[in-house]
C-alpha positions as CSV (number, residue, x, y, z in Angstrom):
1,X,6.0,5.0,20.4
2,X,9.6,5.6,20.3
3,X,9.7,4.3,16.7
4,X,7.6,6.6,15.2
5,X,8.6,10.1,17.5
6,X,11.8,9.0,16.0
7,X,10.9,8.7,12.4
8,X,8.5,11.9,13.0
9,X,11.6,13.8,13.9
10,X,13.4,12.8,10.8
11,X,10.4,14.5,8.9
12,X,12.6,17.9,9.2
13,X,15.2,16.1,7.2
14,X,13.9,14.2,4.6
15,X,11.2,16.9,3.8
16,X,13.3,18.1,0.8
17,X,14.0,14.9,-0.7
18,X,11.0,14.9,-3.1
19,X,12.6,14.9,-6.8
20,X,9.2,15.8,-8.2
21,X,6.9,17.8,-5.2
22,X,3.1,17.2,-5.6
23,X,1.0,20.5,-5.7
24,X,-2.6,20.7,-4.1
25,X,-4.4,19.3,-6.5
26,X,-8.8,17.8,-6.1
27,X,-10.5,16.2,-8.8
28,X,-13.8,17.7,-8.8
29,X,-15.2,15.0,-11.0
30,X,-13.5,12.0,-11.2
31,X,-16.4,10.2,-13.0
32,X,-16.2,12.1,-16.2
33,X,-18.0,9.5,-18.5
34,X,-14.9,9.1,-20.4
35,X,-14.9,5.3,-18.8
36,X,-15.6,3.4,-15.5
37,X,-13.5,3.6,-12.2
38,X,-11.8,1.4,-11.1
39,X,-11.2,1.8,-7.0
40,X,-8.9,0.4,-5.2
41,X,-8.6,0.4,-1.6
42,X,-4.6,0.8,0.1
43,X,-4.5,-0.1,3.4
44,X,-1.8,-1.1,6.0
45,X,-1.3,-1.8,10.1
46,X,-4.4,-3.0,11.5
47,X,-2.6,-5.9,14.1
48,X,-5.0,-4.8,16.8
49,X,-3.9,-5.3,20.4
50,X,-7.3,-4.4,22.2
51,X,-10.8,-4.7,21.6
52,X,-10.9,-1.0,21.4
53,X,-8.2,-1.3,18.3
54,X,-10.8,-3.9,16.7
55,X,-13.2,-1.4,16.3
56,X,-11.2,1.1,14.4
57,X,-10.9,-1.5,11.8
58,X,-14.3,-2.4,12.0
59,X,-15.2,1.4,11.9
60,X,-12.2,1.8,8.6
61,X,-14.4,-1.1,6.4
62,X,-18.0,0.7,7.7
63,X,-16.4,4.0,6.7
64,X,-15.5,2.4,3.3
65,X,-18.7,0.9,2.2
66,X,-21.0,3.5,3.2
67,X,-19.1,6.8,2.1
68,X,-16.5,6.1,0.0
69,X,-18.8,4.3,-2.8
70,X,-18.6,1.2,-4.6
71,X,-14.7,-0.7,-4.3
72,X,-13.4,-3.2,-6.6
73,X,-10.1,-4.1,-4.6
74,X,-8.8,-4.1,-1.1
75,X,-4.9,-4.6,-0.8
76,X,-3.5,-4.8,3.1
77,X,0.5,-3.6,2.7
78,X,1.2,-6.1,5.6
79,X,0.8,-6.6,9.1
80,X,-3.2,-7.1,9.4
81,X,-2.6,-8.7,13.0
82,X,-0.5,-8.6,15.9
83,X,2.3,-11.3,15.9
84,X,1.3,-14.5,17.7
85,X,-1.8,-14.2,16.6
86,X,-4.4,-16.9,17.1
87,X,-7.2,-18.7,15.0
88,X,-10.2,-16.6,16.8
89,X,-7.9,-13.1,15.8
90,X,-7.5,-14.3,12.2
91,X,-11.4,-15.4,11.9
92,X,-12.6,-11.8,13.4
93,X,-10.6,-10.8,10.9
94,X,-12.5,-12.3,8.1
95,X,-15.9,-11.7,9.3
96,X,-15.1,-8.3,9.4
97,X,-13.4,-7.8,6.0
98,X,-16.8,-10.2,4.9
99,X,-19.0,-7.2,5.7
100,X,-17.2,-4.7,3.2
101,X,-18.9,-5.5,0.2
102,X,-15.7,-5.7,-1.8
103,X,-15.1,-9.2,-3.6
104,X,-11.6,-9.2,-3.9
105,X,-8.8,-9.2,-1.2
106,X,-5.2,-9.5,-1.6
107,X,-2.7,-9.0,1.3
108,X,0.7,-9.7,1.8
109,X,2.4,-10.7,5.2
110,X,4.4,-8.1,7.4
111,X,6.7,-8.9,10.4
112,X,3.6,-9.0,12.5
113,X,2.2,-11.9,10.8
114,X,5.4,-13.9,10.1
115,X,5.6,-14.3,13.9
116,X,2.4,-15.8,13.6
117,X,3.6,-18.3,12.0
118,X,2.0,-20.7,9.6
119,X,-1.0,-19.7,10.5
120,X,-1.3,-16.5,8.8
121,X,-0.9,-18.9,5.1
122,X,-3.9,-21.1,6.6
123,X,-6.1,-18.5,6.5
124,X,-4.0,-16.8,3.4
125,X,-3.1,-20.0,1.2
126,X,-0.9,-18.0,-1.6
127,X,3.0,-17.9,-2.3
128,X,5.0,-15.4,-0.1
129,X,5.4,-13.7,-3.6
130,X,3.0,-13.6,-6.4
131,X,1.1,-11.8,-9.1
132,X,-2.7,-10.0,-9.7
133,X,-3.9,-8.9,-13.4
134,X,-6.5,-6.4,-13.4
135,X,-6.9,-4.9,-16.6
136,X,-3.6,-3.8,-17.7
137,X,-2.6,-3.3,-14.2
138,X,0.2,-5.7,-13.1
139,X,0.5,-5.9,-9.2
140,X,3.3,-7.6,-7.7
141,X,3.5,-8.6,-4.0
142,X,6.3,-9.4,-2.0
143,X,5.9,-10.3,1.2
144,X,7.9,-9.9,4.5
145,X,9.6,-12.9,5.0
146,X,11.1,-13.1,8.6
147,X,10.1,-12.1,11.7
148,X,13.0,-9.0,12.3
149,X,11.5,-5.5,11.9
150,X,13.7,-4.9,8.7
151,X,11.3,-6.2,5.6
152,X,13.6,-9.4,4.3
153,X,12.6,-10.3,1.1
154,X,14.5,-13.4,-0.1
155,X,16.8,-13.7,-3.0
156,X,14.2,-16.1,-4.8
157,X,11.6,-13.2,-4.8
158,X,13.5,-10.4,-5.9
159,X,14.5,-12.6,-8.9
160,X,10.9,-13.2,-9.2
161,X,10.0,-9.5,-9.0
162,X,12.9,-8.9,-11.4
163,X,11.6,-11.1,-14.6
164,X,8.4,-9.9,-13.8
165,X,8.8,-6.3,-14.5
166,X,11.1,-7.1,-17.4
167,X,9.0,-9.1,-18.8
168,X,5.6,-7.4,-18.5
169,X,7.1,-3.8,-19.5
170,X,3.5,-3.1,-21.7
171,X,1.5,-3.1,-18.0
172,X,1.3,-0.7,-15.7
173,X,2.9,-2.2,-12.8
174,X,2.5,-1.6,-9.1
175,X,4.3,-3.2,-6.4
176,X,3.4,-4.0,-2.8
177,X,5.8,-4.4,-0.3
178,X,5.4,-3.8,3.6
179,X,8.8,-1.7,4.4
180,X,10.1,0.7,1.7
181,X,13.4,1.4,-0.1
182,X,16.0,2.6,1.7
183,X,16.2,4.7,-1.4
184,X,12.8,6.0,-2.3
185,X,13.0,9.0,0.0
186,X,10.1,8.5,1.8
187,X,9.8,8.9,6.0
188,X,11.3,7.0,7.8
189,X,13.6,5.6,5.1
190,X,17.2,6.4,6.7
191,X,15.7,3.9,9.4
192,X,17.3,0.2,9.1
193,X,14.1,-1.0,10.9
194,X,11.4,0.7,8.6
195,X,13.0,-0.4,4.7
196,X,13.7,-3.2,2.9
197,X,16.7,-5.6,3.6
198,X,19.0,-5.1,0.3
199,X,17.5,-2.3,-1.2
200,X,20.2,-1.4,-3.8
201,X,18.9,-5.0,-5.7
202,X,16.0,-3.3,-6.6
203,X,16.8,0.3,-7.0
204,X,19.1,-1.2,-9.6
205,X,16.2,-2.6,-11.9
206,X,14.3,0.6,-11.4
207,X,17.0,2.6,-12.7
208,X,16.9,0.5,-16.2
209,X,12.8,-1.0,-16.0
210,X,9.7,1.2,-15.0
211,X,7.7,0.7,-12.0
212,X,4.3,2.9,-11.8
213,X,3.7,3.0,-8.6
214,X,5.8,1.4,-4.9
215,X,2.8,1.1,-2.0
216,X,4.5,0.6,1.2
217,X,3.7,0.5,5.1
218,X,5.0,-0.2,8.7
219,X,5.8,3.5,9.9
220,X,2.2,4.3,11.2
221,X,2.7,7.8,10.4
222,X,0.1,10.4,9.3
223,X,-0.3,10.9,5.1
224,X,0.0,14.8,5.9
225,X,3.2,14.1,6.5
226,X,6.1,15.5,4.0
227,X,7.9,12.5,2.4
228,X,5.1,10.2,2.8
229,X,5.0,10.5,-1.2
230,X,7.7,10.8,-3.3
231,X,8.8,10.4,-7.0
232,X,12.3,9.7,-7.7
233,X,13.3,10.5,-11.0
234,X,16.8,8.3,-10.0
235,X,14.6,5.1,-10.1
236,X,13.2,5.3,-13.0
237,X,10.2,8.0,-11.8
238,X,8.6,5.2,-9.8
239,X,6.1,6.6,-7.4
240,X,6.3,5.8,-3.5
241,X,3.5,5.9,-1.3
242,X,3.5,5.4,2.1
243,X,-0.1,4.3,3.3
244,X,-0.4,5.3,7.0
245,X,-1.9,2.8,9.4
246,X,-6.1,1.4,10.2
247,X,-5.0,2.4,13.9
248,X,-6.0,5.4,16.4
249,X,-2.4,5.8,18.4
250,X,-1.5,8.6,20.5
251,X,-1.8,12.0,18.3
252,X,-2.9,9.7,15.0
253,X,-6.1,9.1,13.3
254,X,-6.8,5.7,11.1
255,X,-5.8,6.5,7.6
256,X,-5.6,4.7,4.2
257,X,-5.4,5.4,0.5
258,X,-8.0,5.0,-2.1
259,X,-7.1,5.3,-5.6
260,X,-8.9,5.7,-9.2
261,X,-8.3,4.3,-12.3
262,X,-10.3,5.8,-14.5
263,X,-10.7,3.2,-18.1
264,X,-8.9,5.2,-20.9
265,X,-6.6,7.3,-18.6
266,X,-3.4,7.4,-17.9
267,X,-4.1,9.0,-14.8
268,X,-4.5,7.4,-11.4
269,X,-5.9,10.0,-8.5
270,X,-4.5,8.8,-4.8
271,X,-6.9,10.2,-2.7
272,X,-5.9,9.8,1.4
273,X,-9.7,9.0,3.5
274,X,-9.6,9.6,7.3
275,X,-11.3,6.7,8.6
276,X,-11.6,8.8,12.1
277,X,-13.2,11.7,11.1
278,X,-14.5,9.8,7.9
279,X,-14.0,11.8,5.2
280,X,-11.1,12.9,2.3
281,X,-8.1,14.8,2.8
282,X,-8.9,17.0,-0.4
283,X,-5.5,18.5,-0.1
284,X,-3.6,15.6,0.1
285,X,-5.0,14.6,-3.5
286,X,-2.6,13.6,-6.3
287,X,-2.9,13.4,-9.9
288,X,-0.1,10.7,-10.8
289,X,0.5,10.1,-14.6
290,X,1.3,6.3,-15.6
291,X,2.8,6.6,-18.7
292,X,0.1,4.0,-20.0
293,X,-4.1,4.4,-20.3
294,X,-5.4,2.3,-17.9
295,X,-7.9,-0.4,-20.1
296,X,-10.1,-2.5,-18.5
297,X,-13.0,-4.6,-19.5
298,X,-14.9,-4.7,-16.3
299,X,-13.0,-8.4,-15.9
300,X,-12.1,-9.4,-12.2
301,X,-8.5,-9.5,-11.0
302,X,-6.7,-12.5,-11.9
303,X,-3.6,-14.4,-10.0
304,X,-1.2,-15.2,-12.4
């Protein structure tokens, strides 16, 4: 609780640091027949410690499939159990997730589930880094990769991530990691313990290559929030987005991000669904333009 009344208080500072600020915006009809939807559910923090923190998840995924509509893709931003976690945690885990109705799952490991252990890739057999193709979307995950609070992301991925965005430069790319950039301006990001371990490595591609969109988690702290969103013209006008966490702490209600692609646009609304009171933020909506029309041929995602 210290952690985040710390970061909370740093709200005051980093409020300003949006280089493009993000006006009240609702799409009154995002299903315009100009081409399907494709929905993708952003979510982060669910490492539940008590019973009582297992049914906010389970209430998050009911909220999801029977008022927020049909979903193509789930994507956990790390930390989707409490560290040390055992077998019967990580199989609640998948029944649960079972009973969404949404066929694809990708996730990538915070600090929670490195101090699992191997365990976490038992149940998740996939590189610590790796790639999804859906459409022309190119997502890119990198997970946390040891067990300090600071996201440590090894030199081996980041060369990875590197050739990756140089080399698919035609797709719109969007990259996953659990902490954020110390430079990305976001909440919490003058915090050693909430970014990424050797930031200025990849704030120095971004100033040359072009990243749509950087979806981060680990602070826990509500998407109202000022600087939990933030374009940084510096970095090549990548995108950050905090998502907040599936968790009911203290003053805090279990929050995630949902986001449309709409087939033919190169516009991507990030809508921000309160699994609590279970419904949209309408005044947290943003319109984000991707420099690229989203195509898609109804195709599942692909690992490449």
């Amino acid at each position: 609780m210290l952690r985040i009344i710390l970061i909370f208080l740093c709200s005051f500072i980093l409020a300003g640091c949006a280089d493009v600020p993000f006006g009240n915006f609702v799409d009154r009809n995002l299903e315009d027949g100009s081409g399907r939807n494709l929905v993708v559910w952003m979510l982060s923090d669910i490492h539940p410690q008590t019973e009582e923190d297992r049914k906010t998840f389970e209430v998050a995924v009911a909220d999801v499939k029977n008022n927020v509509g049909s979903v193509d893709m789930a994507i956990v931003a790390g930390d989707l159990l409490k560290a040390r976690s055992t077998a019967s945690a990580f199989d609640w885990f998948m029944h649960v997730r079972s009973g969404s109705n949404i066929l694809d799952w990708f996730q990538i490991a915070g600090n929670h589930d490195v101090r699992s252990g191997k365990i976490f890739y038992k149940y998740f057999p996939q590189p610590a880094y790796y790639a999804v193709e859906f459409g022309n979307l190119l997502f890119l995950f990198l997970s946390d990769q040891s067990v300090s609070s600071r996201t440590d992301i090894s030199e081996d991925a980041f060369s990875w991530w590197q050739k990756m965005v140089g080399s698919y430069r035609d797709r719109i790319i969007v990259t996953v990691t659990h902490g954020q950039l110390a430079g990305s301006g976001l909440l919490g990001s003058s915090l050693n313990s909430r970014v990424i371990g050797g930031s200025d490595r990849f704030e120095t591609v971004l100033k040359n290559e072009h990243v749509a969109l950087w979806v981060s988690g680990h602070t826990h702290l509500p998407q109202r929030l000022s600087g939990s969103v933030n374009v940084r013209k510096n970095l090549g006008g990548t995108c950050f987005l905090n998502v907040s966490s599936i968790s009911d702490e203290s003053f805090l209600d279990s929050e995630s991000r949902i986001l449309y692609f709409r087939e033919g646009s190169d516009t991507v609304w990030i809508r921000s669904r309160n699994h609590t009171k279970k419904r949209f933020n309408e005044a947290l909506d943003i319109p984000l333009q991707l420099g690229k029309k989203f195509i898609w041929q109804n195709e599942r995602p692909q690992v490449l």
